[in-house]
N, C-alpha and C positions, 0 to 999 in steps of 0.2 A: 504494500500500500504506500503510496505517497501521496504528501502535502506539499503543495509547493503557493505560498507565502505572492499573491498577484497585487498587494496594493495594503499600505499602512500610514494611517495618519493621526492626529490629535486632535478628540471632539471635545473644541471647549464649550462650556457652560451657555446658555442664551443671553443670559442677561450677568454681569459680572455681580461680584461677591462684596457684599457691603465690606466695610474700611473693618468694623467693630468686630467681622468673624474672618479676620485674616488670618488669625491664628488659632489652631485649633489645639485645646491643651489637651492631652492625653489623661488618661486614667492609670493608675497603676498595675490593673486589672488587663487593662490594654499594653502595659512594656511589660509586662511578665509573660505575655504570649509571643511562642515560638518565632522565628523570624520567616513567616511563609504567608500564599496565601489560601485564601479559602476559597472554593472551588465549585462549578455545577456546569455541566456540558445536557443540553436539551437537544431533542431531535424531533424535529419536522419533515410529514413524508408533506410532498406537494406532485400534483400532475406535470406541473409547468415548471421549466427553470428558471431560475433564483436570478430577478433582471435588474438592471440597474436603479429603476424604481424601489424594487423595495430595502435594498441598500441604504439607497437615500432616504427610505421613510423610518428605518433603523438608526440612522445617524443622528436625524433631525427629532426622534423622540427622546434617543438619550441626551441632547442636547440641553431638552427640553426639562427635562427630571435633572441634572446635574446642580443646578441652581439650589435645588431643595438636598441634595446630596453633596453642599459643596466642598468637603474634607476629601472627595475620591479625583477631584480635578486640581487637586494639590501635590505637593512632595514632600514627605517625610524628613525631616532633621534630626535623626536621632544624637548627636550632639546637646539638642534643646529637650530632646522626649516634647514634637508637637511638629505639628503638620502645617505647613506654610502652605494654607490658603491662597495661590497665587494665579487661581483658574489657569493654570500650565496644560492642561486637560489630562482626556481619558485616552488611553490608547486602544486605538480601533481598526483593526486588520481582517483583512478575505483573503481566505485560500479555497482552492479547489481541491479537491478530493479523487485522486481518478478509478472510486470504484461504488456500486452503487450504493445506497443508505442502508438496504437490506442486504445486501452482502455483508453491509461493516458490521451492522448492532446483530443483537444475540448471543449464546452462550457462549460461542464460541471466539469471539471477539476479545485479544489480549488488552490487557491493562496498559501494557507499552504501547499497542498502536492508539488507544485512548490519547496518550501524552499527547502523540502529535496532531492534537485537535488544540489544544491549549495556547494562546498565547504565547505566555511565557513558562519559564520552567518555575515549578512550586514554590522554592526558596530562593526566589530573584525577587527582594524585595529590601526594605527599607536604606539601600544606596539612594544618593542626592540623583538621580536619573533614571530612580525606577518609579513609575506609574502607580498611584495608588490604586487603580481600577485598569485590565485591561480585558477586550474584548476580543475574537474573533470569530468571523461568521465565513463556517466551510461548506463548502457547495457540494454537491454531491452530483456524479454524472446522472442520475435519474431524476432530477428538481428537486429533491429534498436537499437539506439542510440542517448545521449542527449549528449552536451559537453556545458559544463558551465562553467563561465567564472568569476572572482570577480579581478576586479584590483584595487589599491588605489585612493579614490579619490585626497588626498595629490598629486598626479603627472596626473592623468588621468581625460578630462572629457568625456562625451559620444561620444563624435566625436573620440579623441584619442583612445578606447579602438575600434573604427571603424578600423582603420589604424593597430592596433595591426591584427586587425581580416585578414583583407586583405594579410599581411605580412607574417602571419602564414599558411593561404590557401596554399598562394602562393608556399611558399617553401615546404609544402605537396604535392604537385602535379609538382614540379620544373615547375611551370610556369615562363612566360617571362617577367612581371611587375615587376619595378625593383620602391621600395621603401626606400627611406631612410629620417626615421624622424627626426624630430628636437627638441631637449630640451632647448635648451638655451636662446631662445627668448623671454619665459614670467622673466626670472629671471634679465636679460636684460634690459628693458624694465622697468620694475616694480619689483622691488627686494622687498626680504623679510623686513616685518618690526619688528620681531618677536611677533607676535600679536596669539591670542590665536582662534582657530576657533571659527566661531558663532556659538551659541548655537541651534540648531534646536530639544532639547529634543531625540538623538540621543543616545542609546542607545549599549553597545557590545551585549547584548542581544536582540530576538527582543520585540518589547512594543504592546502585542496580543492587546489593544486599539487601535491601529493605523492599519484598514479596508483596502484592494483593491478591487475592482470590475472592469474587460474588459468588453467595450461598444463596438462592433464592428461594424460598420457606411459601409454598403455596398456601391458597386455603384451608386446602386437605391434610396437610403437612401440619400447620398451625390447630386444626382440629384434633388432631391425633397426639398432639403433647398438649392438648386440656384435657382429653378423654383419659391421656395416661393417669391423671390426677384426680379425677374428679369425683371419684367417691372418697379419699380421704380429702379434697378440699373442701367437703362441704362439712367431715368431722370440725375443720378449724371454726367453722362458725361465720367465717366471711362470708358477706355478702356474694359480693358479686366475683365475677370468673374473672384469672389473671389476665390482663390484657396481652395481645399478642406482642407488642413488645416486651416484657416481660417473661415469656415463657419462650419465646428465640433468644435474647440477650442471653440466659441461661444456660440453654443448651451450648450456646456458641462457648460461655464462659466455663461450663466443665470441659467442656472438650480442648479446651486451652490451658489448663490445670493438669488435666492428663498429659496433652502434648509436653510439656513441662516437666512433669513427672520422668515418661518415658525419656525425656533428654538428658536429664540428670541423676537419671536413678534414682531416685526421691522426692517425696512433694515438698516442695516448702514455703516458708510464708508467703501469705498470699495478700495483695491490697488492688481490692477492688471498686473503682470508681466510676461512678453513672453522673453524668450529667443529666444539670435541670435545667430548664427556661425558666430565668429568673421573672421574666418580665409578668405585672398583671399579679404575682403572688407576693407582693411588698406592701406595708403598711407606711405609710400610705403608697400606690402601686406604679410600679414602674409601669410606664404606657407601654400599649400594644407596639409603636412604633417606635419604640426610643434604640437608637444604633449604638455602637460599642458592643463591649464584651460586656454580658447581662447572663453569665453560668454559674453556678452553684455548683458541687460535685458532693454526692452523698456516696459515704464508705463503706466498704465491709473489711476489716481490720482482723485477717485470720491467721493461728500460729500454722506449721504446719501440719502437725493431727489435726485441724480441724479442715486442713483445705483439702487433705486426705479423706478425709471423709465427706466432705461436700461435694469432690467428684464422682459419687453414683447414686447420693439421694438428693435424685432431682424434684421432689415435692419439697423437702426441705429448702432446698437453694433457692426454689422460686418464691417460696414464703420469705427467707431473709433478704433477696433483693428487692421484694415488694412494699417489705419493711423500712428497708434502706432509704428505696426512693417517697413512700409518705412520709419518713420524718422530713427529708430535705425540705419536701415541696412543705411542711411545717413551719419549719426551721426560716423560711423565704419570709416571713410576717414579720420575723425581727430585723431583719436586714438593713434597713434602712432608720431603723427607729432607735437600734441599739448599735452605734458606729462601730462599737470594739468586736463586737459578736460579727457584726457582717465582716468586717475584716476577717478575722479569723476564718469566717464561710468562704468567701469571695478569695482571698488572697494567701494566708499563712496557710491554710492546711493543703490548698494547693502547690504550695511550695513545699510544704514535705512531704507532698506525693511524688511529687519531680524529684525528690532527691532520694527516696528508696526506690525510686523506679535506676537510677544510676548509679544502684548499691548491687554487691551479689548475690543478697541475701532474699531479698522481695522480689517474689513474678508481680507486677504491677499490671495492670488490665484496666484498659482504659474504654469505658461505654457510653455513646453517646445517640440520640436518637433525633435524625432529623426527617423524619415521616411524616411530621407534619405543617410541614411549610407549603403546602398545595401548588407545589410546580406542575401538578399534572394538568392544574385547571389556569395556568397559561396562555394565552391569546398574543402573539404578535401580529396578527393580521395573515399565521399562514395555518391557522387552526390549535389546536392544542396535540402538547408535544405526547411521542408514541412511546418514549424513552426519555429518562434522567436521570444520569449515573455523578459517579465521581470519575478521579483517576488516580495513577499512584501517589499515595499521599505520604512522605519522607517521617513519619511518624510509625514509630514500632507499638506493637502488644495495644491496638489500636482496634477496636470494634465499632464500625457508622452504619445506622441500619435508616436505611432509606424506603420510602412505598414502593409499590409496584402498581403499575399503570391500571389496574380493576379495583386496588385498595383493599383488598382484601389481605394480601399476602407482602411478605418480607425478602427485602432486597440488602442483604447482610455485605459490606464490604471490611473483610478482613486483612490487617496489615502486619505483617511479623519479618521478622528475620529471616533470612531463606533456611536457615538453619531448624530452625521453629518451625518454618512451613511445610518442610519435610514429615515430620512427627502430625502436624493439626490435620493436613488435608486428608491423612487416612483412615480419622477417627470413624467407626462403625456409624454411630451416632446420622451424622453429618452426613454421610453417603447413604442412609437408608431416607433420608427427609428430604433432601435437599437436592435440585440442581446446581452444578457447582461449572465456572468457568475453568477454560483449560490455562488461565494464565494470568 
């Protein structure tokens, strides 16, 4: 497969950027994250090929939305920890594709040829000349079309680059939703301390040791580990049934405890962490729109007899991760209302997660769910996308579980070490549920 790069420019903002938001102060929350960016590549089938027209009505709507986004048409100084406002713009590029749409997407479609959809590469970012936002839109020889997407993580996290998405439809299609984000609330809140990101072995190149494999968890598949459970789940007394992320998260997470195991001869400690969307669950609440990094991470803190034994009692596991995640989303009420405590949520315990994750003692397992940012219900004007993945993301012991295009079923993207991923991809488990890509 090749991409071959036909035309690349810089889409600045419509209207410039008041004098008073020229500088955009960072969150602490935002320089503690990785040096990379965050990621979503959409697919559009179409009859007709992708003409100069609608190129230009892609240009002219991100144009359009920048103004309200205007921290991604700026450049990073990390010297200052803040973002010079200086409408420099967005970086917006077209290639052509020479093979069709459905040739490329599907299971069998590598994680590398993914890459070369991407703008830039993952950890090309916070230099004085990289783009805080960049775009490319790749043609495809049958008229479909990919639009890929890389924003900073310094100001964006997966939920944000949600809201960009949304904003950008919107004004392609002069739809009626009227959005308007907010930046100023993590910086607010929780100001810069000028502290140096954590180190997660992150790379401006990418590091070919660091493996992804999609697990696709159908319907039936997601049925079939509730039905495992569900006469002792309803012993426990709870209500209602684990939700399907919860009961994939799970499976993915023993089977990575075992991988582990088998690689070391041994289980051992184990620290497990689930991200939350903070936003909407703060007293008083963070808005549905507000950008920055707005995550929580709720723990499971296990010696190793007990990670030992939480790899094959899977009712038990799905009750402590279910546990884990309502305290968090609990926990998100104080946040805002008790500074020291949110700190401690938001930022210190996340820092000593990153640092027994860079010890040799802790398997660190990192779970995060973004299924529900509704990219599926999308509009640029060439209908709604047929596919929305990731690509390889320079992040180890990494679990992103994303929809699948009926919503019903889970779209698991796992990131490990090739070493790692020798042991995980053969787990029983995993190959009796799952569709699994070759790469």
């Amino acid at each position: 497969m090749k991409v071959d790069v036909i035309s690349r420019k810089l889409i600045k903002p419509c209207k410039p950027t008041p004098s008073d938001l020229r500088t955009h102060k960072i969150s602490i929350i935002d320089e503690l994250n990785p040096s990379m960016h965050v990621i979503r590549i959409l697919y559009f089938e179409s009859d007709h090929a992708v003409n100069g027209k609608h190129i230009i009505s892609l240009e002219e709507s991100l144009s359009q939305v920048l103004p309200l986004f205007y921290p991604l048409a700026g450049r990073y100084n990390k010297e200052k920890h803040c973002v010079e406002c200086n409408d420099e713009g967005a970086e917006f590029s077209v290639a052509e594709v020479d093979c069709s749409l459905h040739q490329f997407i599907g299971a069998e479609v590598k994680s590398e040829q993914i890459n070369h959809l991407l703008p830039l590469e993952i950890g090309a970012t916070d230099e004085p000349t990289d783009p805080m936002l960049a775009v490319q839109i790749n043609k495809f020889h049958c008229g479909g079309l990919a639009v890929s997407i890389c924003a900073s993580h310094r100001i964006f996290d997966s939920c944000s680059l949600g809201i960009l998405l949304m904003a950008w439809a919107n004004a392609s299609t002069d739809g009626g939703l009227v959005i308007c984000p907010d930046f100023t609330l993590p910086s607010i809140y929780f100001p810069s301390e000028n502290k140096a990101p954590l180190q997660f072995e992150v790379s401006r190149t990418r590091d070919k040791r660091i493996v992804s494999r999609r697990f696709v968890f159908d319907k039936n598949a997601i049925s079939k580990l509730r039905e495992s459970i569900s006469t002792e789940w309803k012993s426990t007394g709870t209500e209602r049934p684990p939700s399907r992320v919860v009961v994939v998260s799970t499976i993915l997470t023993q089977a990575l405890l075992r991988a582990d195991r088998a690689k070391h001869g041994k289980s051992r400690a184990s620290l497990i962490a689930q991200a939350i969307n903070v936003r909407e669950r703060t007293v008083p609440p963070v808005p549905k729109y507000s950008c920055g990094t707005w995550v929580s991470l709720s723990y499971l803190d296990w010696t190793s007899n007990q990670s030992n034994e939480m790899q094959q009692n899977y009712l038990g596991m799905v009750l402590k991760m279910r546990e884990a995640i309502v305290q968090g989303v609990k926990d998100c009420a104080r946040i805002l209302s008790d500074r020291e405590f949110g700190k401690w949520v938001l930022v210190d315990s996340y820092f000593d997660a990153a640092q027994k994750a860079s010890g040799p003692d802790y398997k660190v397992i990192w779970v995060t769910d973004w299924s529900k940012f509704g990219e599926y219900e999308l509009d640029f004007g060439f209908g709604k996308p047929v596919w929305v993945c990731l690509a390889d993301v320079p992040l180890r012991d990494l679990i992103i579980l994303m929809n699948t295009k009926d919503n019903d079923g889970i779209e698991a993207w796992v990131y490990l070490h090739e070493s790692d991923m020798a042991y995980f991809e053969r787990d029983e488990d995993l190959r009796m549920l799952t569709t699994q890509s070759s790469g």
